[in-house]
N, C-alpha and C positions, 0 to 999 in steps of 0.2 A: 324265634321271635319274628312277628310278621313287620315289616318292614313298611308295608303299605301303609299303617295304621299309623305309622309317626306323624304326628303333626309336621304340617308345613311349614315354615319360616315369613317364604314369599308365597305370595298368589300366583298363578301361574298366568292369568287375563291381566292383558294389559289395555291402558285406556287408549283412544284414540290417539291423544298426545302421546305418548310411549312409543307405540307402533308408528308412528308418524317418524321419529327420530330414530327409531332402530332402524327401519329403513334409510335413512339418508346417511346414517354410521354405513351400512353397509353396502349403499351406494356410492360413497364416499365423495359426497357433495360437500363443499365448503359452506359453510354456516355463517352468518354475520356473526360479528364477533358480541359476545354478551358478558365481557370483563371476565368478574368473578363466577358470573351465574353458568358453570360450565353445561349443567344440564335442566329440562324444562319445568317447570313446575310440578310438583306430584311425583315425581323420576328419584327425585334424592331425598322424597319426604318419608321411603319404605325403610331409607338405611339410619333413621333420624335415634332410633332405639338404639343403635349398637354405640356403646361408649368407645370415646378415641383415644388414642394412646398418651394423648398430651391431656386428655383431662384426668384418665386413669393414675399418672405420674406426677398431679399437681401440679401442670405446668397449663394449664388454663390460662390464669391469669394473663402468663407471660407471654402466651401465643395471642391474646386477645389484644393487650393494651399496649406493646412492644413490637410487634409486627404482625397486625392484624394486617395492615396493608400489602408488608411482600407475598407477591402471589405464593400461592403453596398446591398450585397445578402445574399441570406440564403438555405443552401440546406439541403434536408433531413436528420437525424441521419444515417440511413440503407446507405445513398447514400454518405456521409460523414465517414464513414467505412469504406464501398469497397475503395475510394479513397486514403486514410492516413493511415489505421491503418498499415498495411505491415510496412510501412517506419517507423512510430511511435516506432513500436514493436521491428525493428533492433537496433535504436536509443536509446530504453531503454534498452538493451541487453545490450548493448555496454558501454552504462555508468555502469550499476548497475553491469558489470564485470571487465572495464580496469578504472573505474574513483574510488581515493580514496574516494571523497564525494559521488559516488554512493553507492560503497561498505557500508559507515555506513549509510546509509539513509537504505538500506536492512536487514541490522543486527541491526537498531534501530525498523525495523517492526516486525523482531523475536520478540526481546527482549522483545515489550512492548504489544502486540498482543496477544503472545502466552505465554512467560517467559520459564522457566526450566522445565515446566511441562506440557504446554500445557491447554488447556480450559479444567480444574477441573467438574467431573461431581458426582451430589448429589442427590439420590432420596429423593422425598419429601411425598409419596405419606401416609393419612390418613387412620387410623381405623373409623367406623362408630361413635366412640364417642366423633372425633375430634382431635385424640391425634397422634403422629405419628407413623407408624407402624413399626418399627426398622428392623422386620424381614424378612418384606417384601422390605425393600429398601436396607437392607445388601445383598439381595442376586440379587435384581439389578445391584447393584455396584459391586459384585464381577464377575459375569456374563459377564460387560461391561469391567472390570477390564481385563479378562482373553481372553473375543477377541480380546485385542487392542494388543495380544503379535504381533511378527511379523509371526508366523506360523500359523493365524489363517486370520489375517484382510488384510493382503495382500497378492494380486495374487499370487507377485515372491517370496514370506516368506522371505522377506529381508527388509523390512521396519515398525516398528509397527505404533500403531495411532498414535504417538505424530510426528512422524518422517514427515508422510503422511501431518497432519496438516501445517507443516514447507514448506513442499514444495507448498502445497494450496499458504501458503499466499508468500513465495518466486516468483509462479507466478502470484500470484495479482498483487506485486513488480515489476515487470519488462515487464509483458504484459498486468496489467490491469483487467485479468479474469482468473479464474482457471477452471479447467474441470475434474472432477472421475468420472469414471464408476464404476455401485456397478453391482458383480457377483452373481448372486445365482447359488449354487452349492451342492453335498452331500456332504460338508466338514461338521465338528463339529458342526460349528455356521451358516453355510450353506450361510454365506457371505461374500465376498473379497474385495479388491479394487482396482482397479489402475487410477493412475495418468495419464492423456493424454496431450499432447501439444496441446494448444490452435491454434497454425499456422496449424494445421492439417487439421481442422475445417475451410475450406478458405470463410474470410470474404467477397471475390469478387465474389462469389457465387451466382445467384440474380435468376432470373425467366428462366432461359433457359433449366432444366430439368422439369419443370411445366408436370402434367399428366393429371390434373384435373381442374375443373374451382370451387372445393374448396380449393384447398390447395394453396399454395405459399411458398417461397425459398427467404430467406433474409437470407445475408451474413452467407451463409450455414448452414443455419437452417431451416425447413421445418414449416410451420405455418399452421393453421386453418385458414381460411379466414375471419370466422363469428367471432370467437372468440379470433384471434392470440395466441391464446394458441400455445406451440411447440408440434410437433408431432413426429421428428426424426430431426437426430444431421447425418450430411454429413462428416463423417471424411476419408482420404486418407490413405491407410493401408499399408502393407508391400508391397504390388502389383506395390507401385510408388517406384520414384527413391528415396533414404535417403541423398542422395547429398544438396538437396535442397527440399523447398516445391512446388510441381506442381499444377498451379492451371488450367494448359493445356488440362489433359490428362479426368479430366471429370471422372473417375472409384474411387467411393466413397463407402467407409460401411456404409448403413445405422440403426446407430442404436438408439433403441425408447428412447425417451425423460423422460421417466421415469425410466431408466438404467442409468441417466446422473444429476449430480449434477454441474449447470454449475453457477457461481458468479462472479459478476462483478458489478462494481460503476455506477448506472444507473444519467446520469448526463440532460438526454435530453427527452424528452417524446416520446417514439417510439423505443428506443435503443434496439437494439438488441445482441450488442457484447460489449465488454469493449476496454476503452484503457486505454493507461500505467499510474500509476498514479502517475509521475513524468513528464508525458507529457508538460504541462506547464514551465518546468524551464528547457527544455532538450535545445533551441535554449540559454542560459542564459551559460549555465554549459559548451556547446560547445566553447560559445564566452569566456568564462574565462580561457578555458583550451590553446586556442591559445594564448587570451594574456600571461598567466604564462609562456607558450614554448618559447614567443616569448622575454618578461621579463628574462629568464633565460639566453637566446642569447646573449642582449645585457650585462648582469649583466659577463659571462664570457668574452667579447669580454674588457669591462671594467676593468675587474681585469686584462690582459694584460698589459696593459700601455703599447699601441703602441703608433709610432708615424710614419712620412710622412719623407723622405730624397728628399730637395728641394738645385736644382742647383743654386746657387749664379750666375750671371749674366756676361754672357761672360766666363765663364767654362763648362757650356754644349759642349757635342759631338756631332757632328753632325749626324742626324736622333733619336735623343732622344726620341723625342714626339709619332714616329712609333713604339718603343720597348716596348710588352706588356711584363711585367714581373712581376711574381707570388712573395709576401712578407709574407711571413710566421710570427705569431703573436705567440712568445711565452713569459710568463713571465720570467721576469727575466733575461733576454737577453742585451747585450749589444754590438754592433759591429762598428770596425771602420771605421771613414771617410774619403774617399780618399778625396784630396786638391779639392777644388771647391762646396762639399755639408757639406747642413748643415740642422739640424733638424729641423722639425715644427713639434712641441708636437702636440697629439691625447690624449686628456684625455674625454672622455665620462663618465658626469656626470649619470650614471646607476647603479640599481635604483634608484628610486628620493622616495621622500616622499609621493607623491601620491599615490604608488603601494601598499600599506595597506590599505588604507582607498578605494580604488574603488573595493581589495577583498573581504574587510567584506560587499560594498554596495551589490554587488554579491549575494555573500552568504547570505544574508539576503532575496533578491526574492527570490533565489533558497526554501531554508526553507522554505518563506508562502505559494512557490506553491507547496513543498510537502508536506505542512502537520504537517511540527517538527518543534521545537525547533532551533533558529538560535547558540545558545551558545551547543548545542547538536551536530549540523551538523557540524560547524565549529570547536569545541571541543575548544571554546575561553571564558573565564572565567575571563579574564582580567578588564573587567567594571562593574561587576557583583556587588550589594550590595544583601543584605539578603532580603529586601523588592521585590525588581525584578527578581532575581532570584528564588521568592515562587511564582510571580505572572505568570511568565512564566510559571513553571512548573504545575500548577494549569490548566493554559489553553490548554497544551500539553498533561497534562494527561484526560484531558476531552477528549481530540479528540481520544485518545486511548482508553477510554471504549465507546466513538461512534461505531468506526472500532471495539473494540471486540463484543460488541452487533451486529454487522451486520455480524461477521463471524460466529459466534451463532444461526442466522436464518439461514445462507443461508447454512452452509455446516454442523455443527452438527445437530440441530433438522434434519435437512432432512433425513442423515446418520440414526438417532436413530430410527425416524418414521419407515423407512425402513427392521431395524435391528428388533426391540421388537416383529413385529407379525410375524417372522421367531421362535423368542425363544420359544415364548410359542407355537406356532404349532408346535415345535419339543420338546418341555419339558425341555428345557436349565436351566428354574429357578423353581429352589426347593427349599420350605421355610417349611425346619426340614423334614417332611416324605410325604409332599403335594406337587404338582405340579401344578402351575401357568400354565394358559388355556390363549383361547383366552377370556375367558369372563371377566378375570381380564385386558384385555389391558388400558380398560378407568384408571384407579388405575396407572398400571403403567405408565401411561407418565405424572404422576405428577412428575417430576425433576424436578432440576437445575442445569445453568451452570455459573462458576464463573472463570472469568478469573485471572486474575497476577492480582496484587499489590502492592504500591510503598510504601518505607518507606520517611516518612517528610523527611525538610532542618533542622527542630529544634523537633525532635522523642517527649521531653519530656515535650514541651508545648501544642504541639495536644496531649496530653497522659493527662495530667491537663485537656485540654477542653473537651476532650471526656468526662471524669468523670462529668466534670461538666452536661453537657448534660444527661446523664445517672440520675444523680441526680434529677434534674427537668424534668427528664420523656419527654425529648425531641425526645431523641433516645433510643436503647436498647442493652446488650450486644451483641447479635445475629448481629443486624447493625452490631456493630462496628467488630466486628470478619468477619464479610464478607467482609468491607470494606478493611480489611489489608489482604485480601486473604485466610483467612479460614475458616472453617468451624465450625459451633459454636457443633455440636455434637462431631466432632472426638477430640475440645478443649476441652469440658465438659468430654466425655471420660476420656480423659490423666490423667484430674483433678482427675477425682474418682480411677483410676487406681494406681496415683501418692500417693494418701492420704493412699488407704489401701496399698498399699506397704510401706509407711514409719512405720505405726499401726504395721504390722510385724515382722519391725526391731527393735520396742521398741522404736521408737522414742515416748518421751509425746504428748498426743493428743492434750494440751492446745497450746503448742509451737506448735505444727503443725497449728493450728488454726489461731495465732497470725501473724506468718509468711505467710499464704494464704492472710490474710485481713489486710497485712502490717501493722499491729497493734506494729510494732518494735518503740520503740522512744528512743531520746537520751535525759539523764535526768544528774542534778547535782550529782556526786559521791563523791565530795570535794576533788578529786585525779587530777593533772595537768595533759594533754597530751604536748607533744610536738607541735603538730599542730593544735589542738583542744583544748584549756583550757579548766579546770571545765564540760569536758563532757567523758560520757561512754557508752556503748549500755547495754538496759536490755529490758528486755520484758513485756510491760505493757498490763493489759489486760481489761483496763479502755476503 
């Protein structure tokens, strides 16, 4: 069979228009955006013969009159970027500054993120016979301790780490991604940092400074081709205007990718930039804020108790109907009627009862697209029993040691990785009359990091069940002491430190004993108390 002879389908010439956009597909120029109309006129009118699966299946209808509107394209993550995130990024601004439900959705990602202290750091690292080596991790911790003042770990010596960390996740909160640059420098610790706005960084950014046919430029980030590994971060500096961000003028710093700790919630496969992570309930939180505006309108125009001055019939003046004239609405007012008019009450029933129940529907999206707790966002505790409000909170704090494990990789280990082969190339850690090299690095990046912790809705029954667990060798003190945020050596510490200072004071050693291992019980003394019959405390040591 000759093969040649089969008719064609498509033509193989294409029009000006066609080739005009093949080219820029495979230039890979960003396109304004044109909604629905993904490709140019004439382009999709060759595929217009081929029947589509939803009309073939009798679902025409339902694709047309039901969700003719949801898009039914898909465009790149990088390409999906350049086009929204600016808009995204104002929008989160703008809530998470002038909106009350912004503002605590931000102060709840402090709070539960970071806490009062910030992500807690603990060396871990072992002696050769397994045991840990106290001396070597005290002087890690003091070390790290003593960079994070603010005269040491930041550029402008006005912010220390814990500070730094809060604005990390403040702009994860509001743009989605955070961005530091780490300095090396002949300072002490010979490392700084500063914080960069991520809009600097312009996401619309794409192939049009290209030099090479290995590199590439996705939303202002320079890549490997082979590898997409990043190679340098396109930021606009003092040289632009501070009015605004220019994404016009093309005069960028570039600098290397390994100077830049950049983190963001990768949601799409290809992502290259973040967005806001209140994106989801930002059209949600717009619409609730007009209706409240708009609820409030009518709720004062209501408490008025206006009403209408209608002319009784055959006492109109003539040209009434021409005379626009202004009535001012205040309460409390009463005025008199000249002969011929008479009232028509205006009482507007506002609000009504529906205006509760469609805020909390609200606020209930809004919450699961950020993330929290809807009895947290709303701050409504009203329907709350002890069963649902543990199971809430159970599932809310899950998601916050998700989010703190992921600020953990992406911005402390990196930060530390970066930090530790600076100390010991300059001798920062000395353990008693020794100094820590590079060759002990592997040793030292055995830590950890432990973030905040909550106390329960009921403290002194997970306090029975932990022992229980303890007891049957389920779990172990060390668990549980990490789990409520601490550290089980600085706990055990206290304990030994606590014990021989009471030995000092003369306290008896048995009563010290008795009272560590709650061995206190309340026993028959045949003396009445007032509120406690037939009971007295003594010290049993049974």
């Amino acid at each position: 069979m000759n093969l040649s002879r089969r008719p064609q389908l498509f033509s193989n010439r294409k029009s000006g228009l066609v080739k005009k956009y093949d080219e820029s597909i495979r230039n890979r120029e960003v396109l304004p955006d044109a909604g629905d109309k993904m490709y140019p006129r004439g382009y999709r009118s060759r595929f217009h013969q081929v029947p589509s699966k939803a009309s073939r299946f009798g679902l025409g209808e339902t694709r047309d009159t039901l969700i003719s509107k949801w898009k039914s394209y898909s465009t790149p993550a990088r390409l999906y970027i350049a086009r929204n995130q600016r808009s995204l990024v104002a929008k989160s601004r703008d809530l998470l500054i002038n909106n009350e439900y912004g503002r605590g959705f931000l102060r709840q990602l402090l709070q539960n993120i970071l806490g009062e202290n910030g992500i807690r750091f603990q060396g871990v690292s072992r002696r050769k016979d397994g045991a840990l080596d106290r001396d070597v991790n005290e002087a890690i911790e003091d070390a790290w301790m003593d960079w994070g003042n603010s005269m040491h770990c930041d550029l402008a010596e006005v912010d220390n780490f814990v500070d730094i960390q809060q604005e990390m996740i403040t702009s994860l909160g509001t743009d989605g991604e955070f961005f530091c640059r780490m300095y090396e420098d002949k300072s002490k610790y010979g490392l700084r940092l500063q914080a960069l706005d991520g809009q600097r960084c312009s996401p619309i950014e794409t192939q049009k400074y290209q030099n090479t046919r290995e590199d590439a430029i996705y939303n202002g980030i320079l890549f490997d081709r082979a590898t997409m590994k990043p190679i340098a971060y396109l930021f606009s500096g003092e040289h632009t205007n501070d009015n605004y961000y220019d994404d016009a003028s093309h005069r960028y710093d570039r600098i290397p990718a390994e100077d830049i700790v950049h983190g963001f919630l990768k949601e799409r496969t290809g992502q290259k930039r973040g967005l806001p992570v209140a994106h989801a309930a930002l059209n949600r939180n717009y619409s609730l804020d007009k209706y409240e505006e708009a609820a409030l309108e009518n709720a004062r125009v209501g408490a008025a108790k206006a009403g209408f001055l209608k002319w009784r019939e055959g006492f109109a003046p003539p040209g009434t109907d021409e005379i626009d004239e202004d009535i001012t609405i205040d309460p409390r007012t009463f005025t008199e009627l000249p002969p011929g008019l008479e009232l028509d009450a205006w009482d507007p029933a506002y609000p009504d009862n529906e205006y509760p129940e469609f805020v909390r529907s609200m606020l209930r999206a809004m919450a699961t697209g950020m993330g929290v707790g809807y009895h947290d966002l709303a701050n409504d505790f009203g329907d709350v029993n002890f069963s649902s409000l543990r199971q809430s909170s159970l599932n809310t704090r899950e998601n916050w040691k998700v989010m703190q494990e992921w600020f953990i990789r992406k911005f402390m280990w990196k930060v530390y990785r970066r930090w530790l082969p600076i100390q010991l190339r300059n001798g920062n850690i000395r353990v008693g009359r020794r100094t820590l090299t590079l060759m002990d690095l592997k040793k030292c990046l055995d830590v950890s990091w432990t973030g905040r912790r909550w106390d329960w809705v009921d403290p002194k029954t997970e306090a029975i069940a932990n022992t229980e667990k303890i007891r049957m060798f389920l779990t172990s003190p060390s668990a549980v002491i990490r789990e409520l945020g601490g550290d089980p050596i600085e706990v055990w510490t206290q304990w030994a430190e606590d014990y021989q200072q009471m030995i000092e004071l003369g306290i008896p050693e048995e009563f010290i004993r008795d009272a560590m291992t709650s061995r206190i019980q309340q026993v028959d003394t045949g003396e009445e108390d007032e509120q406690t019959p037939n009971s007295k405390k003594r010290i049993s040591g049974k």
